[in-house]
C-alpha positions as CSV (number, residue, x, y, z in Angstrom):
1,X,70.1,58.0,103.1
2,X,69.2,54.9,104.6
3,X,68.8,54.8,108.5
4,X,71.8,52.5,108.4
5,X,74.0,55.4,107.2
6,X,72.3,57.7,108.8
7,X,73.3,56.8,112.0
8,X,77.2,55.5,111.1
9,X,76.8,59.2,110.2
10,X,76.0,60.5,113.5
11,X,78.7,58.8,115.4
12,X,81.1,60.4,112.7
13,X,79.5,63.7,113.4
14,X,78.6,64.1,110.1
15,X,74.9,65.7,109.5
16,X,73.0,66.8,106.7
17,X,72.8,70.4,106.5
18,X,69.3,70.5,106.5
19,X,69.4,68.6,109.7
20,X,72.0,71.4,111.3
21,X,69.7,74.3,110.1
22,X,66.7,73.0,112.0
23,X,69.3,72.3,114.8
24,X,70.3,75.5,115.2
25,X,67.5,77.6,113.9
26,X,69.2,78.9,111.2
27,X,66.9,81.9,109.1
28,X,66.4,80.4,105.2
29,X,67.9,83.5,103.7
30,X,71.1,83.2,105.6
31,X,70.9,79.2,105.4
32,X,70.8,79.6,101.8
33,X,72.7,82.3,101.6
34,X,75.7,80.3,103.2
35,X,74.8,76.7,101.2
36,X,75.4,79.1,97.9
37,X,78.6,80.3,99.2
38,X,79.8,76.8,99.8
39,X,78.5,75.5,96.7
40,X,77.0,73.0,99.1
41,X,74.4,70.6,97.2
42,X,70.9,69.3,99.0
43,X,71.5,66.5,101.2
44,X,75.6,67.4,102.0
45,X,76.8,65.8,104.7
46,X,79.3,67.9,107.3
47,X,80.0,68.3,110.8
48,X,78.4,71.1,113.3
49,X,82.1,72.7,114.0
50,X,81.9,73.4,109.7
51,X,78.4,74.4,109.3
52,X,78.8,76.9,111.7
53,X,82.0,77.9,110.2
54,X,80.6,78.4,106.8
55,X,77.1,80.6,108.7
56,X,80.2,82.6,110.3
57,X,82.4,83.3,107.2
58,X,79.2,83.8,105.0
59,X,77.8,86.5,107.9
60,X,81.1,88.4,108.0
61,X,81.7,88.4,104.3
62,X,81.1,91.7,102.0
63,X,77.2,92.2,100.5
64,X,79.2,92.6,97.0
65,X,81.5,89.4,97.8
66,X,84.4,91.3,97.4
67,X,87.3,90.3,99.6
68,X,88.5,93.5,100.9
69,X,91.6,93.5,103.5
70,X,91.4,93.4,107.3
71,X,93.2,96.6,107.4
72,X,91.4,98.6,104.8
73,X,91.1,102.4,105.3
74,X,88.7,102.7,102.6
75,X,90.6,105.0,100.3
């Protein structure tokens, strides 16, 4: 990405992900943990409000991936 794009980019509110992760200090193994979830590729471009987002869903989400429902009782 050009610095052209780059900053068109910014005023969108679009960042790489790579630049949110150093933003916000994000640990590599949940980092990548959340990029696999989102079958995000090097370089994708999204807003903060979504990055955090997919760190939050990928955080709350099952070890095993299963979805399991709110309500569950575990039976």
């Amino acid at each position: 990405m050009n610095k052209v794009e780059a900053s068109a980019d910014s005023t969108l509110g679009l960042f790489t992900i790579e630049e949110l992760k150093e933003k916000n200090q994000t640990p590599d193994k949940v980092f990548y943990g959340a990029k696999a979830s989102e079958n995000w590729r090097a370089g994708k471009a999204v807003t903060e409000a979504d990055y955090k987002n997919a760190l939050k869903e990928f955080l709350e989400s099952p070890a095993g991936g299963r979805k399991v429902k709110k309500d569950a009782k575990g039976r």
